[in-house]
N, C-alpha and C positions, 0 to 999 in steps of 0.2 A: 684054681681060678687063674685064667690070663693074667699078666701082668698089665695090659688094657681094659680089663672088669674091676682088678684092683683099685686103679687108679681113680676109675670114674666113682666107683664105691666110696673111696677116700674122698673124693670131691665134691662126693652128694653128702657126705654127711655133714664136712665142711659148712656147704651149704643150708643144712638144716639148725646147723647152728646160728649160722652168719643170721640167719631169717628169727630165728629164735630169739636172739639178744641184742638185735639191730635191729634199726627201721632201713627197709630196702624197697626204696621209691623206682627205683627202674632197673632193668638189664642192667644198662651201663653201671649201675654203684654196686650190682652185685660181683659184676667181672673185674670191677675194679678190688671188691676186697676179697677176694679168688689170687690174683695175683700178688696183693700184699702178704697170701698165704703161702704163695709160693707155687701155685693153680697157672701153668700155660693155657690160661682160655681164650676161645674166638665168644664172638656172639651167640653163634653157630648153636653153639656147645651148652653157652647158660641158656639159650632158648629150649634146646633139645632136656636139658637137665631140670628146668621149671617145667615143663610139659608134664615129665615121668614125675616128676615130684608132686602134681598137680595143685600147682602151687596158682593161690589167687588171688586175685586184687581186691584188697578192702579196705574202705574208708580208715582215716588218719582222727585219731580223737581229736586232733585240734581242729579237724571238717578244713573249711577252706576250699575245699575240692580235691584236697589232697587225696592218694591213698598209697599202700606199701605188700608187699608180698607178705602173705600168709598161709599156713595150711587149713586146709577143709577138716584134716582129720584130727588136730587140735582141738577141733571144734566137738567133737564128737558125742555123741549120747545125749542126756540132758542139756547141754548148751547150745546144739545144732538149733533149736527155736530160739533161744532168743540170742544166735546171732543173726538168724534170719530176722527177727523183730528189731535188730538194733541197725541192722540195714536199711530193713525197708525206712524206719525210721528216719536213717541218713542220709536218706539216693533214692526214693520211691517217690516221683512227683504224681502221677496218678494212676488210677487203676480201672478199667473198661474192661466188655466183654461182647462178644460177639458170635453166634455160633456155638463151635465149641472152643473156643479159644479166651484167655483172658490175656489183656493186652495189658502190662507195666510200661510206663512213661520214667524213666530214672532221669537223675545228673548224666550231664556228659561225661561219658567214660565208666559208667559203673554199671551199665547192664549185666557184666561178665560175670561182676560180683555179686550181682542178686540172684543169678541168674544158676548161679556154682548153689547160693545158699540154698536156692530154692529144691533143685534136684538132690541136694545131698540132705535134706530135709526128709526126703522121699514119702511127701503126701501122696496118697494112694491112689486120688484124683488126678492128681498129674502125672500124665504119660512123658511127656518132656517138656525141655522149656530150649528156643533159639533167642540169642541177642545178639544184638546190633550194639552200636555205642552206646543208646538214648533209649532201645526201646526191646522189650522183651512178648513173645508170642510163648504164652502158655497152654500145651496141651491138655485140656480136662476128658475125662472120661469118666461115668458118662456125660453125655451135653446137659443133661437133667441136674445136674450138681456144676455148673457152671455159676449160677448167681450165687450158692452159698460158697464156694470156693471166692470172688470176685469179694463178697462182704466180709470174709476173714479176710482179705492179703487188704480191703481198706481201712479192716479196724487196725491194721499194724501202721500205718500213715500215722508219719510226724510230722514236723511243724513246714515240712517241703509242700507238703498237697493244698 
């Protein structure tokens, strides 16, 4: 291994710890405790390094509108639902449907996070999901299974809808 795969290795693991036993609300706080570790990082770098890590933004228990970096694969197996149910719960203000598309209305800022839950879910009916800040377009297949897909993501609706 290069002494340039080492180092990034060293840094991501770093940073799965940092993520792991921290709350890490933006780039900035995580470059910042990167370098307290002794991490030369740009932005550049913990942008490129949360990509590969596929790291993502989810709701803060104390709400607010807050939220913090997390892993998807944490989440994995039996809790991948209901961290999608704790989401929508948290960020899902409403849910439509059109075509073959159903349309999520979330909080500012958390489409990304429903949006990760939803595909990392991998309901069979959803071909994919694109978001925006505020607003998520879910692909169903088939169009036939559009309204019962749309009646499960509103029975997950909390106290936002």
């Amino acid at each position: 291994m290069k002494k340039d795969e080492r180092m990034k290795a060293l840094r991501q693991e770093k940073i799965r710890e940092i993520v792991e036993n921290h709350i890490v609300e933006t780039q900035s706080d995580l470059a910042e405790r990167l370098r307290r570790e002794g991490f030369a990082v740009t932005q550049a770098t913990v942008s490129r390094d949360i990509k590969e890590l596929m790291l993502v933004k989810v709701p803060m228990p104390t709400g607010g509108g807050r939220s913090r970096y997390a892993f998807p694969a944490a989440e994995a197996g039996g809790r991948r639902e209901s961290r999608l149910e704790g989401l929508f719960a948290d960020a899902v203000t409403g849910v439509d449907a059109s075509g073959n598309l159903v349309v999520l209305r979330t909080l500012p800022g958390m489409a990304n996070a429903v949006a990760s839950a939803l595909d990392t879910a991998q309901w069979p009916e959803i071909l994919g999901t694109v978001a925006g800040d505020d607003t998520i377009f879910a692909a169903v297949k088939p169009e036939t299974a559009v309204d019962a897909v749309a009646r499960r993501m509103k029975g997950m609706l909390g106290r936002n809808a």
